[in-house]
LOROGU-822893 format. One record per residue (C-alpha): x, y, z; residue number from 1. Coordinates in pm, 1 decimal. Layout:
BEGIN
X | Y | Z | NUM .
...
# end
This chain:
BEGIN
-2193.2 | 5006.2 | -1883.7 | 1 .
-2329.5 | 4948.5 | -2258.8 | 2 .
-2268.4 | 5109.5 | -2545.0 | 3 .
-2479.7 | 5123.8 | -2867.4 | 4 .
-2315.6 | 5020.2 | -3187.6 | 5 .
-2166.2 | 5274.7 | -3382.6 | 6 .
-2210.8 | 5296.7 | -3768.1 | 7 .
-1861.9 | 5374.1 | -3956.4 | 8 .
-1804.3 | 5765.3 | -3942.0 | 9 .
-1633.5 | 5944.7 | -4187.5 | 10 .
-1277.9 | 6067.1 | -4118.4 | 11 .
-1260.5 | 6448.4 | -4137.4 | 12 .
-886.7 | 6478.0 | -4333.7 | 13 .
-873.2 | 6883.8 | -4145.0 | 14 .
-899.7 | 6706.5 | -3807.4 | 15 .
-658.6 | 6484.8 | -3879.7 | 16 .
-385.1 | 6677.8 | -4020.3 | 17 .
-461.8 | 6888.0 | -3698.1 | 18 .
-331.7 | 6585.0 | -3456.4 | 19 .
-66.1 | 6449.7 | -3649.3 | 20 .
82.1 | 6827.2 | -3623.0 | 21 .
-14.5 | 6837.7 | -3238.0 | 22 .
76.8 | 6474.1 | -3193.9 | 23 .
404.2 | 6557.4 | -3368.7 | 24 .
536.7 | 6855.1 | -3197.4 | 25 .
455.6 | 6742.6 | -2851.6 | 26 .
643.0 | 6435.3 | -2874.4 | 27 .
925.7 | 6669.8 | -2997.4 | 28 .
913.2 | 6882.8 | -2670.5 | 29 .
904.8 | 6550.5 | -2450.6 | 30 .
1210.2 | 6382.1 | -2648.0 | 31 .
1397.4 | 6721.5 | -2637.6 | 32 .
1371.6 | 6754.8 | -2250.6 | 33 .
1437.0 | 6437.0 | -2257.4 | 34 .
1759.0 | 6443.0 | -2507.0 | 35 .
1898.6 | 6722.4 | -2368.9 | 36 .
1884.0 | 6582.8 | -1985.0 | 37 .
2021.5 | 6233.2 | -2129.1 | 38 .
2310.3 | 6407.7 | -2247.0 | 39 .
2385.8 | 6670.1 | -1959.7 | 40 .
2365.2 | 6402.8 | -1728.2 | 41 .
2689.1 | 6226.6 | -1914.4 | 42 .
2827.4 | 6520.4 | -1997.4 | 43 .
2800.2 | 6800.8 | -1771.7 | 44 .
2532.3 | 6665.6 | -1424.3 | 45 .
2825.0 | 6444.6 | -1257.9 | 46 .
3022.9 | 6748.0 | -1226.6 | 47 .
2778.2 | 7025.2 | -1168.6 | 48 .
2577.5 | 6844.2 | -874.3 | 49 .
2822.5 | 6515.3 | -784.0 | 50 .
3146.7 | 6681.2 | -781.3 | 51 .
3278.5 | 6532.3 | -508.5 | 52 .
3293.0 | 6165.1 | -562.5 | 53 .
3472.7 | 5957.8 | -797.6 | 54 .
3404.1 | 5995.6 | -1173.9 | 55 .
3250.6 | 5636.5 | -1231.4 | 56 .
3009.7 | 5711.4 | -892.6 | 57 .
2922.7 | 6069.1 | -1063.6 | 58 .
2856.5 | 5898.5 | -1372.0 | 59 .
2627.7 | 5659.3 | -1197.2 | 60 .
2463.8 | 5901.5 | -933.8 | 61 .
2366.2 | 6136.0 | -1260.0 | 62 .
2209.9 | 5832.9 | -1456.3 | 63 .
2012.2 | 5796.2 | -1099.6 | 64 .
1856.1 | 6124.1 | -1143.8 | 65 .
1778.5 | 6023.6 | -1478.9 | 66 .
1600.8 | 5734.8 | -1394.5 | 67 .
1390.4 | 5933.8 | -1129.6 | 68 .
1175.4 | 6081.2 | -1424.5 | 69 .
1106.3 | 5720.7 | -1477.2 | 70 .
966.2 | 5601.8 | -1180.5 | 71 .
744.1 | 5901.6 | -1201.5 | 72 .
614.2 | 5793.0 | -1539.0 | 73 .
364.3 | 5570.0 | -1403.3 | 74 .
208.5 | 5784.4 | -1148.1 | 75 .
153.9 | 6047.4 | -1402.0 | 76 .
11.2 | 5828.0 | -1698.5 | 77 .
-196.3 | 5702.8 | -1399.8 | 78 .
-321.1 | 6015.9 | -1313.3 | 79 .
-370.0 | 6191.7 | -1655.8 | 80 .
-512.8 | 5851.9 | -1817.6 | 81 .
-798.7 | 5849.6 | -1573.2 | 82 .
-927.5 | 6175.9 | -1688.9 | 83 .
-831.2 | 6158.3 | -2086.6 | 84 .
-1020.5 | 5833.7 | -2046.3 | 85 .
-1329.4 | 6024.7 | -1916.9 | 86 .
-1277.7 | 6401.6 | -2044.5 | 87 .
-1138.7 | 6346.3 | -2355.7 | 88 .
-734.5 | 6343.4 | -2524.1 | 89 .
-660.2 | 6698.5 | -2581.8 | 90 .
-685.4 | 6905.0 | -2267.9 | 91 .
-456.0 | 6631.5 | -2074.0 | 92 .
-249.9 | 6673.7 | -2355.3 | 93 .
-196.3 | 7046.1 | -2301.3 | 94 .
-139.5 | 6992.8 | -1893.9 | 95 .
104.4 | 6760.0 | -1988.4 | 96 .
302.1 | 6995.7 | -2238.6 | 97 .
289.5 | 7254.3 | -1970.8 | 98 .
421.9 | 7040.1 | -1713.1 | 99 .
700.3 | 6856.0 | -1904.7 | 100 .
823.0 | 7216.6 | -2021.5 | 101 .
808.9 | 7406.2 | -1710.2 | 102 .
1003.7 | 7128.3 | -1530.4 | 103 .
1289.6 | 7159.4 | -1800.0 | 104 .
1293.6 | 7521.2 | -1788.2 | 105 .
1359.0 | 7563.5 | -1432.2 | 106 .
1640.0 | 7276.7 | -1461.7 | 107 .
1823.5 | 7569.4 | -1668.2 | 108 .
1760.4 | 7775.4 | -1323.4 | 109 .
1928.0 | 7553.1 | -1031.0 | 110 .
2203.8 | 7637.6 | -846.6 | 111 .
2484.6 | 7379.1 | -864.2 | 112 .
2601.4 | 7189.3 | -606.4 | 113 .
2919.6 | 7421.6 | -539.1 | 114 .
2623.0 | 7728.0 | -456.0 | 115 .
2400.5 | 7522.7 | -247.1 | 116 .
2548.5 | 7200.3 | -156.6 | 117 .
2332.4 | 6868.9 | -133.3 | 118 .
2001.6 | 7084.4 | -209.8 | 119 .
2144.5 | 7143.4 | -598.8 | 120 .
2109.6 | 6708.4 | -622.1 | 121 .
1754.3 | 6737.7 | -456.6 | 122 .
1611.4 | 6993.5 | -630.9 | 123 .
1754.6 | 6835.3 | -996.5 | 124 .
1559.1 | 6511.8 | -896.3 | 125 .
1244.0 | 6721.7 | -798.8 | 126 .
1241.8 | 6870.1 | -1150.1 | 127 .
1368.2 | 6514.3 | -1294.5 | 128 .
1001.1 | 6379.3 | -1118.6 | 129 .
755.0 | 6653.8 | -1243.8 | 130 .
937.4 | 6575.0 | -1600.7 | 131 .
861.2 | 6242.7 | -1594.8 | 132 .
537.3 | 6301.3 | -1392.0 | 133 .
406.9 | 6491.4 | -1730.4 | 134 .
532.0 | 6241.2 | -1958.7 | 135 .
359.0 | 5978.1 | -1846.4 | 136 .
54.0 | 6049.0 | -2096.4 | 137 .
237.6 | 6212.9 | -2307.3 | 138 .
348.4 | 5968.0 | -2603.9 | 139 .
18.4 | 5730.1 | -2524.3 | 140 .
-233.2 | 6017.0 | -2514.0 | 141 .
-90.2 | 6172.7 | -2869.4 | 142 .
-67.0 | 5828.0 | -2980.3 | 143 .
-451.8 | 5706.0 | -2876.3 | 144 .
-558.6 | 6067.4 | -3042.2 | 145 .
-416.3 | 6006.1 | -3370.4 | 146 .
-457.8 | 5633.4 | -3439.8 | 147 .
-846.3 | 5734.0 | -3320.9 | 148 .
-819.8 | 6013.6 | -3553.1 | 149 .
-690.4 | 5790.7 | -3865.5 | 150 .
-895.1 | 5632.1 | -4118.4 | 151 .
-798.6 | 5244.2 | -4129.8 | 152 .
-534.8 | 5144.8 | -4352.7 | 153 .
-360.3 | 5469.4 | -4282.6 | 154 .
-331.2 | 5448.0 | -3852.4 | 155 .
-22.6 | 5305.8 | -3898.1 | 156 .
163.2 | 5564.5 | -4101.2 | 157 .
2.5 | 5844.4 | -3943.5 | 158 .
30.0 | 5748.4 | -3544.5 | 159 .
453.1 | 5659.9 | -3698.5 | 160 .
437.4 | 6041.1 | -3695.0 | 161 .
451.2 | 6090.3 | -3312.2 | 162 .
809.2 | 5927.1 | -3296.6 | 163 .
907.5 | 6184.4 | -3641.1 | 164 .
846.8 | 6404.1 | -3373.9 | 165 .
1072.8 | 6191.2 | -3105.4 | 166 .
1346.3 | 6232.8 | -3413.6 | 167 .
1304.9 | 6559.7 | -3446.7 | 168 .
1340.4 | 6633.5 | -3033.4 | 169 .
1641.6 | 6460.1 | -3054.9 | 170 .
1756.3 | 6605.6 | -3315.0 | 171 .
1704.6 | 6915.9 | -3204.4 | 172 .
1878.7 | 6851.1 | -2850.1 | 173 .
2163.2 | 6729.7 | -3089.4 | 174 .
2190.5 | 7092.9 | -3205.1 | 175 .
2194.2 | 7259.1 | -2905.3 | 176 .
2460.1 | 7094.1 | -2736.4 | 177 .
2668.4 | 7129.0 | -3063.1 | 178 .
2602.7 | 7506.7 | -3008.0 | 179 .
2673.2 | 7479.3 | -2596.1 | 180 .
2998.2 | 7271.9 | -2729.6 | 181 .
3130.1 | 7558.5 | -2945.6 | 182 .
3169.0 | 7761.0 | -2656.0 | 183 .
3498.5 | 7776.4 | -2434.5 | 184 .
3481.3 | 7478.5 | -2171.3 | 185 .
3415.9 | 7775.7 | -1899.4 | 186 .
3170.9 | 7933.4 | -2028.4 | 187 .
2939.7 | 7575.3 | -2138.6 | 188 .
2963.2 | 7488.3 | -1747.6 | 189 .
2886.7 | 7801.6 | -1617.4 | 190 .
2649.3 | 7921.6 | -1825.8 | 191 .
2620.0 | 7724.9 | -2196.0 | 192 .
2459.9 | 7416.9 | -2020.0 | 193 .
2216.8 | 7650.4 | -1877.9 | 194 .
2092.0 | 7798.2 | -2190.4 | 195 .
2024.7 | 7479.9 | -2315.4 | 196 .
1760.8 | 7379.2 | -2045.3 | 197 .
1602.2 | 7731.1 | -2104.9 | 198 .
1576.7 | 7714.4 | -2481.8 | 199 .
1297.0 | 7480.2 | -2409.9 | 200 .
1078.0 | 7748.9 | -2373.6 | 201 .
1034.3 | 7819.4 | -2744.1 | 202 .
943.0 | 7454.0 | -2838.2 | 203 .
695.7 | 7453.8 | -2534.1 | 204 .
507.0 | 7783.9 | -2659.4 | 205 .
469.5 | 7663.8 | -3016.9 | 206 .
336.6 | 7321.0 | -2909.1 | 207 .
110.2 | 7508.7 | -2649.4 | 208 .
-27.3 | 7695.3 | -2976.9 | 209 .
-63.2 | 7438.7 | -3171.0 | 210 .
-297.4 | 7204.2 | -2918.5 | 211 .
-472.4 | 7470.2 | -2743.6 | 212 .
-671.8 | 7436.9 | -3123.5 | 213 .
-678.5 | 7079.7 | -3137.0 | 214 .
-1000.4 | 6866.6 | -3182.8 | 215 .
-1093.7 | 6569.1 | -3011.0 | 216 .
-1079.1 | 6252.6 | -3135.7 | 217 .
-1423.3 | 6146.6 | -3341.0 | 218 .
-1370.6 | 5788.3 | -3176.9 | 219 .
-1369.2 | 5980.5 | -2874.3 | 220 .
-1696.3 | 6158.3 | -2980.5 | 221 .
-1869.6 | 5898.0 | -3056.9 | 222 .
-1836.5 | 5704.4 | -2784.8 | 223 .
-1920.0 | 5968.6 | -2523.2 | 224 .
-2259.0 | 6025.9 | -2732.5 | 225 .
-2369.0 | 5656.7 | -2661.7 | 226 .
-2253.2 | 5599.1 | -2322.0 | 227 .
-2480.3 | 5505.5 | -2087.5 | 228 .
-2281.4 | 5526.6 | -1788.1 | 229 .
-1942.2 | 5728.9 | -1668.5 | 230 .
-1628.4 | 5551.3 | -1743.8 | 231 .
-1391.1 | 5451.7 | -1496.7 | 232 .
-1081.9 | 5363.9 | -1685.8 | 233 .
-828.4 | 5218.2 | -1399.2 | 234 .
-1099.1 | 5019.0 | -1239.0 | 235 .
-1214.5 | 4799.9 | -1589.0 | 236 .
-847.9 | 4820.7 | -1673.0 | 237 .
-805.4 | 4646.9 | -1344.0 | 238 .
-1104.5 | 4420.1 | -1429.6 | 239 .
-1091.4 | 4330.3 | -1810.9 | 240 .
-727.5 | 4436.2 | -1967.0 | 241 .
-493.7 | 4323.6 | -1787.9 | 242 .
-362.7 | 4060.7 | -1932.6 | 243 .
-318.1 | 4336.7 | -2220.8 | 244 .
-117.8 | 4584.1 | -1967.2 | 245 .
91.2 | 4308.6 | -1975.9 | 246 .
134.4 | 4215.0 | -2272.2 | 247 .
246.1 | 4595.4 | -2357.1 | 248 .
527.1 | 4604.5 | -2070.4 | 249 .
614.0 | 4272.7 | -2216.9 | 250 .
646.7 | 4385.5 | -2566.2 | 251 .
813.9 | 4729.2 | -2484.5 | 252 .
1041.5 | 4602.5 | -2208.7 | 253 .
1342.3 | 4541.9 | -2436.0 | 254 .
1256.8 | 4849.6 | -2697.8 | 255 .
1303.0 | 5026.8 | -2430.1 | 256 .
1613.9 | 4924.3 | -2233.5 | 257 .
1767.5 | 4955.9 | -2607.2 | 258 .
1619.1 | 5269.0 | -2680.7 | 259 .
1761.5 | 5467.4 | -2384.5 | 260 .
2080.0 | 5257.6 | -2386.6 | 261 .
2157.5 | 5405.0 | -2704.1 | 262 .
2046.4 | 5723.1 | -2699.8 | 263 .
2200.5 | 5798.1 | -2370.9 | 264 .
2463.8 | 5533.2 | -2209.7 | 265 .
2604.8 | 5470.1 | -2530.3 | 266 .
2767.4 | 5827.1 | -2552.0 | 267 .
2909.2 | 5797.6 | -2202.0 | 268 .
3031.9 | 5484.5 | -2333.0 | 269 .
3227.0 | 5593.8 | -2603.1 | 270 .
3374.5 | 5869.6 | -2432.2 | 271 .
3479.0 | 5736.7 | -2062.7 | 272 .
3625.0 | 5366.5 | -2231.3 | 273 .
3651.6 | 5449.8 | -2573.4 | 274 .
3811.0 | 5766.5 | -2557.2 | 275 .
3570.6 | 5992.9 | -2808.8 | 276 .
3555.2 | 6349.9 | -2826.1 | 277 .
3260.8 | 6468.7 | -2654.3 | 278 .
3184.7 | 6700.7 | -2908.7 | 279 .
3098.4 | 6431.9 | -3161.6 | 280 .
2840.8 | 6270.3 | -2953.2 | 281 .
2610.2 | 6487.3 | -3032.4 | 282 .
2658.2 | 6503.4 | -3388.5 | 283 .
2610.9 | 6129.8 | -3423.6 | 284 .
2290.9 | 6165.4 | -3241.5 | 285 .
2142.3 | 6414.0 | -3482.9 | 286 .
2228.5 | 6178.8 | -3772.5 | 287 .
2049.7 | 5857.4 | -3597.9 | 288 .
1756.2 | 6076.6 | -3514.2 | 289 .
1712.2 | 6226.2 | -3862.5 | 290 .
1736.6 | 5844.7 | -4017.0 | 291 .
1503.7 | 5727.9 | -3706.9 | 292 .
1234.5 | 5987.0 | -3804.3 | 293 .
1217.8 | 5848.3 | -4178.4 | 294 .
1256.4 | 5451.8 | -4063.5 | 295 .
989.0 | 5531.7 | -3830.7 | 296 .
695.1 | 5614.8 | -4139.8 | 297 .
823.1 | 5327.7 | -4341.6 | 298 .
800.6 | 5067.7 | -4089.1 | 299 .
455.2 | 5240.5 | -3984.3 | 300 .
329.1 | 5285.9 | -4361.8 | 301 .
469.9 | 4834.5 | -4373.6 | 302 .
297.6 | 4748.0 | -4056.5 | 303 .
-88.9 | 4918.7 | -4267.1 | 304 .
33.4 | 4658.2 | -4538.7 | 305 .
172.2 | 4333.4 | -4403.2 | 306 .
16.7 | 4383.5 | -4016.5 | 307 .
181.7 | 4507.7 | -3703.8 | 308 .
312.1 | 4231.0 | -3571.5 | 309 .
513.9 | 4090.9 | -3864.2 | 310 .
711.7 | 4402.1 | -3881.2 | 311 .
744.1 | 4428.6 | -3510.7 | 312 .
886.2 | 4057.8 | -3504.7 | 313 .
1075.6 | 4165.4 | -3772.4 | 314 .
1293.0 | 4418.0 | -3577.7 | 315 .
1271.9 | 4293.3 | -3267.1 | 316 .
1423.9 | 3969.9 | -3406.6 | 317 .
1698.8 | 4126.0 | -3548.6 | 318 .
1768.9 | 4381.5 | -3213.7 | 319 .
1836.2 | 4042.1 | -2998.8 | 320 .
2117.9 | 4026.9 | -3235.6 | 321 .
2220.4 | 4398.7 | -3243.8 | 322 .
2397.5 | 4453.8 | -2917.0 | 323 .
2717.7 | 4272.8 | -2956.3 | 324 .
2857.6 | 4305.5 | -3296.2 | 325 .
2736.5 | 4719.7 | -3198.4 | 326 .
2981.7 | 4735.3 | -2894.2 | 327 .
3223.1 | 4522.8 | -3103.9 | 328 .
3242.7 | 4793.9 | -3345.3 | 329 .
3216.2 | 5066.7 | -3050.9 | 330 .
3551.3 | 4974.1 | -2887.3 | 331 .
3731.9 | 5025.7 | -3210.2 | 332 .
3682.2 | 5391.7 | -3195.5 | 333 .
3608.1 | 5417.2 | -3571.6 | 334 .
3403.2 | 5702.3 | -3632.3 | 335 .
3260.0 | 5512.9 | -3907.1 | 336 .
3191.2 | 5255.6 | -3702.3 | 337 .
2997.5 | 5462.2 | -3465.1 | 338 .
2803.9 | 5627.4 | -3668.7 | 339 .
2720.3 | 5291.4 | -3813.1 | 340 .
2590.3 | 5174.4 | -3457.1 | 341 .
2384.8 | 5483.2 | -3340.8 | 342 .
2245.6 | 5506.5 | -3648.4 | 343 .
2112.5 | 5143.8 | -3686.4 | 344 .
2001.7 | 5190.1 | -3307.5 | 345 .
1774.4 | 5474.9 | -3393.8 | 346 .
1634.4 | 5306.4 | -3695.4 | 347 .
1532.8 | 5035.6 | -3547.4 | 348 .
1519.7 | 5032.1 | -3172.3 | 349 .
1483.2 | 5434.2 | -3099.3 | 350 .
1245.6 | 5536.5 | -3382.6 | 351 .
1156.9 | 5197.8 | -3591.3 | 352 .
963.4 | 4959.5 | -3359.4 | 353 .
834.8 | 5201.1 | -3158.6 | 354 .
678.6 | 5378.2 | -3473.2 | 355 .
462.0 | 5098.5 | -3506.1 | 356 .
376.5 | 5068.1 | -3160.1 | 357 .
223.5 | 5423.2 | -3158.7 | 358 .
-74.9 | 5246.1 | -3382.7 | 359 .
-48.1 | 4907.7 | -3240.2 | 360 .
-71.5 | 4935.7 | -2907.3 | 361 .
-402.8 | 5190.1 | -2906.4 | 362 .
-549.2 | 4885.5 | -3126.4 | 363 .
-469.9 | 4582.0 | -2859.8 | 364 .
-757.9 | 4768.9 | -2621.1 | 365 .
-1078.3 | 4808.8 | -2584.9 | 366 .
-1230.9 | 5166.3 | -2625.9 | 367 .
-1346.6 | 5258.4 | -2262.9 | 368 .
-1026.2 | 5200.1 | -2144.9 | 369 .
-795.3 | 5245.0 | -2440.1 | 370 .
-556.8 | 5549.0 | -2292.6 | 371 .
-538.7 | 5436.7 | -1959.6 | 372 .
-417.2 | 5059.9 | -2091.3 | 373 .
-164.3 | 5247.5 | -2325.7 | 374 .
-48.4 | 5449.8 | -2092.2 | 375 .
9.3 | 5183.6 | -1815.8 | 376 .
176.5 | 4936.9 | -2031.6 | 377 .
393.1 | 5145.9 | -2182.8 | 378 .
494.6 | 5383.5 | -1858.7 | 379 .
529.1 | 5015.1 | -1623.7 | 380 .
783.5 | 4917.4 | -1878.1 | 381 .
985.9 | 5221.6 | -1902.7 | 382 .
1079.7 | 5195.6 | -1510.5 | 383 .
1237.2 | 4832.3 | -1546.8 | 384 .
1377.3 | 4875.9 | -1884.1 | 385 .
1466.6 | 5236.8 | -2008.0 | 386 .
1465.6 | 5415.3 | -1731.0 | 387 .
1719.0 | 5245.0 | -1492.7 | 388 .
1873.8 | 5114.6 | -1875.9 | 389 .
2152.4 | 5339.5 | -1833.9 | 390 .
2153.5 | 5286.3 | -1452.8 | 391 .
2229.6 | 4930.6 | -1487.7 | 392 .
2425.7 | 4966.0 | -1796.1 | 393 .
2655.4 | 5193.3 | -1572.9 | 394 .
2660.1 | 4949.1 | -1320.0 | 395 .
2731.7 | 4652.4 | -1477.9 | 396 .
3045.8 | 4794.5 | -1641.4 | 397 .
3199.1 | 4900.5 | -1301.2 | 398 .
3122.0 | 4615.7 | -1157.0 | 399 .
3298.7 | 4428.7 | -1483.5 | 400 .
3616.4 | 4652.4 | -1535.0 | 401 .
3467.7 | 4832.2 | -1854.0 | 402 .
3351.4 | 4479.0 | -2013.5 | 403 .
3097.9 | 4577.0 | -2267.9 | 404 .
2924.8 | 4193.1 | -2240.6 | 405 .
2716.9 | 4206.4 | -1942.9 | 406 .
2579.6 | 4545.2 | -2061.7 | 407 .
2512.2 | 4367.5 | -2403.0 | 408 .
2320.2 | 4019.2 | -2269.0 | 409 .
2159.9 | 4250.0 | -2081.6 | 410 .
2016.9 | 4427.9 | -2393.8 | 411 .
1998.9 | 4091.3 | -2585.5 | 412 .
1798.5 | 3894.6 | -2285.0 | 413 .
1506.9 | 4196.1 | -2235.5 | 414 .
1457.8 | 4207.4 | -2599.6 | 415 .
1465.7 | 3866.6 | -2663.4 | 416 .
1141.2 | 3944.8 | -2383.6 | 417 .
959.7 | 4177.7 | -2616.3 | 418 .
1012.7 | 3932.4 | -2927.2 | 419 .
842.8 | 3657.3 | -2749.0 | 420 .
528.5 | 3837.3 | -2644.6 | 421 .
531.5 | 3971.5 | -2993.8 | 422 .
481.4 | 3651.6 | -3159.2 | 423 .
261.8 | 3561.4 | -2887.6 | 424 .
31.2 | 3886.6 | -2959.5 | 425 .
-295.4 | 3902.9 | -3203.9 | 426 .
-289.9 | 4078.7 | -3502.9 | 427 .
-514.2 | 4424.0 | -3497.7 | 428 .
-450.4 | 4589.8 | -3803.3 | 429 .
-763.5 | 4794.7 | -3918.0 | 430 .
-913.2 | 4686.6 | -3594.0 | 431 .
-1274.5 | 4890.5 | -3504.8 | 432 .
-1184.0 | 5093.3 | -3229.9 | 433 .
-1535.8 | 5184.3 | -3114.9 | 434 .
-1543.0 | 4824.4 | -2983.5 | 435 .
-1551.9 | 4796.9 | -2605.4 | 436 .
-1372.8 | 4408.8 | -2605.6 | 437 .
-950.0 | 4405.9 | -2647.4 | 438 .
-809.3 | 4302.8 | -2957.7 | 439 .
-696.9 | 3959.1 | -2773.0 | 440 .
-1057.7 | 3862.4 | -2716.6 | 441 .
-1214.7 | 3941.0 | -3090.2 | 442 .
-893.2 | 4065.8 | -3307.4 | 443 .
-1108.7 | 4100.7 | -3608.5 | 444 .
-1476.7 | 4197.8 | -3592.3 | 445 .
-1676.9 | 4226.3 | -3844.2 | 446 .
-1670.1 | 4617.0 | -3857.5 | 447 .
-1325.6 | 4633.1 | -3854.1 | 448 .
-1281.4 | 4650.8 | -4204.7 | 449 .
-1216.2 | 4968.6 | -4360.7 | 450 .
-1431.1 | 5005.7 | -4678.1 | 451 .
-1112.0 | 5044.6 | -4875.2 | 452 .
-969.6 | 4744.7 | -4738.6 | 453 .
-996.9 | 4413.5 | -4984.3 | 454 .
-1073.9 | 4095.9 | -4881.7 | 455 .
-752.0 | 3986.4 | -4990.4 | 456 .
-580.0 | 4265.0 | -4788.5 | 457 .
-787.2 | 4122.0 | -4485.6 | 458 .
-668.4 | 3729.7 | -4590.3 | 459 .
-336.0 | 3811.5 | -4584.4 | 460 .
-327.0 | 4015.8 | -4250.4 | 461 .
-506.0 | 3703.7 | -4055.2 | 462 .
-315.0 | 3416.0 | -4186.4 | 463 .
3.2 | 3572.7 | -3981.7 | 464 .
# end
């Protein structure tokens, strides 16, 4: 159950370049399923497979489907963390790719609800769950390879890259339903919406290409050459982290309810009680997600300077006060105003905090069970916040008579969640990840400074 102690290793630059790019691009396919389901589901789903109820139920009963891929999150980050834990990051990484993008692709296949009645519902749900079945390692394992694959004083920066690829999905799911909204209102729910489910195919094949030559991670390496045992991930997270599993729901609870609340129930917002023209949704979501892929590498770059949880306090703090001056400036229909809103939402709540996440979380665990602790935390968290986010966000306002306040207390309680256990959480910066113990029990070992690193870089990090 031992492991020897490992000297410092080089870091091999190649290698690393390698899973940033992989890192990068499969995060893009996950957020552009993602994105582009988000968005059919308030703009096209309630019609296509819920015609025949009232709008606000359709609305609902679509952001249901959404959430399914949620609830499915955890079973698959429990599955694939058990063996990236014991077989290494990469090839669960490439199952996961091939999962996430078949599922999406045969979305663009189903017949609606007017072919095959109650089936089309059923069978959009089934390929909701094998979505979100997929992602569940998805974002942890590419974030565990590169902060393992990062030299300290640079995890930071580089793991920020897996949400540039988030922006960039999003982004790109912006595009296409600009395209699909060019088209006459016939032919997008006939056919357009379908094309955009199918277009996934390209982004799938190039991130296929791009990990089938990825290396493992020389953390990864280095521990399997010194084991003296096989791990079993789930059972010592079970036994030793998790008070950490819980501090990572904790922390991402509210990042996530606001995360998917903007990205997703803010546009039906704007265009069911606002009265916005659907085809600018999308357009404001490709700006936020271009500014959230650049806030995301300065706030990761910040967090290798001034530690991870300053800057994660940081915008946390400020998102408990977000929600209600954004929905103030919502209902006034301004289209500067909106654009204002999404675009502060993605840079710090989409893109931002969770940019520094992608380094700080890997850091809070121990090494033999570092995925599988990632991977739990974070997939437990998105089932009661952004998953059923836009579920509850649609509920409360029926249940209110279009009141945006419930829906923002609501974002402005869980956060206020995730602030708390920030300030509550140890600092890891420049942690050594080859240790076995979390970052709660022995933050700062004495191999955990990089050889760059000053003392006075070191000072500063542990007298936050």
């Amino acid at each position: 159950m031992t492991t020897a102690a490992l000297p410092p290793t080089p870091v091999d630059q190649r290698k690393v370049r390698k899973a940033a790019v992989a890192g990068l691009i499969g995060t893009t396919l996950e957020l552009y399923d993602f994105v582009i389901y988000g968005t059919a589901s308030a703009l096209v789903f309630s019609k296509l497979f819920f015609p025949n109820v009232d709008p606000a139920t359709a609305l609902l009963a679509s952001f249901t489907t959404f959430a399914v891929g949620f609830l499915f999150r955890p079973l698959g980050g429990i599955f694939f963390s058990h063996y990236g834990d014991r077989l290494g990051r990469k090839w669960i990484l490439v199952v996961t790719l091939l999962l996430m993008g078949g599922a999406t692709l045969f979305i663009g296949l189903l017949p609606t609800y007017e072919q095959i009645g109650l089936f089309a519902p059923v069978l959009l749900c089934v390929c909701r769950a094998a979505q979100g079945f997929g992602a569940g390692a998805e974002q942890s394992g590419g974030a565990t390879l590169l902060t393992e694959s990062a030299a300290p004083g640079t995890r930071g920066r580089l793991a920020s890259l897996i949400m540039v690829g988030a922006a960039a999905g999003t982004a790109l799911g912006a595009l296409v339903w600009i395209a699909a909204q060019a088209l006459a209102p016939n032919d997008m729910m006939t056919w357009g919406w379908r094309l955009v489910f199918l277009s996934s195919i390209f982004v799938t094949i190039a991130a296929l290409v791009i990990r089938r030559k990825l290396d493992e991670s020389p953390v990864f390496e280095e521990i399997k050459q010194v084991r003296t045992a096989p791990p079993a991930p789930l059972k010592e997270v079970a036994k030793y982290g998790k008070a950490n599993v819980l501090r990572v729901i904790l922390m991402n609870l509210g990042v996530s309810t606001q995360s998917y609340t903007i990205q997703v129930f803010m546009a039906s917002y704007l265009i069911t009680v606002v009265g916005t023209d659907p085809k600018f949704i999308p357009q404001v979501l490709l700006i936020g997600s271009l500014c959230g892929g650049v806030a995301a590498i300065g706030f990761g770059t910040l967090s290798d300077k001034i530690g991870r949880r300053r800057v994660v306090s940081l915008i946390t703090g400020a998102l408990v006060l977000f929600p209600a001056p954004a929905f103030m400036l919502l209902t006034t229909g301004s289209p500067v105003a909106i654009v204002l809103v999404i675009v502060t939402g993605f840079v710090l709540a989409c893109q931002g905090v969770v940019g520094v996440h992608m380094s700080y979380f890997p850091e809070v665990f121990g090494s033999r069970y570092r995925y599988a602790g990632v991977t739990l935390g974070r997939e437990f968290s998105s089932i009661i916040g952004g998953g059923v986010a836009p579920m509850i966000c649609a509920g409360l306002l029926g249940m209110f008579s279009n009141s945006w306040i419930p829906v923002a207390i609501y974002m402005s309680v869980t956060m206020l969640i995730s602030f708390i256990a920030t300030r509550m959480s140890p600092e890891t910066v420049n942690r050594d990840l080859t240790a076995e113990r979390d970052a709660s029990h022995d933050p700062f070992p004495a191999s955990a400074v990089a050889s760059r690193a000053t003392d006075g870089d070191l000072a500063a990090v542990e007298s936050q």
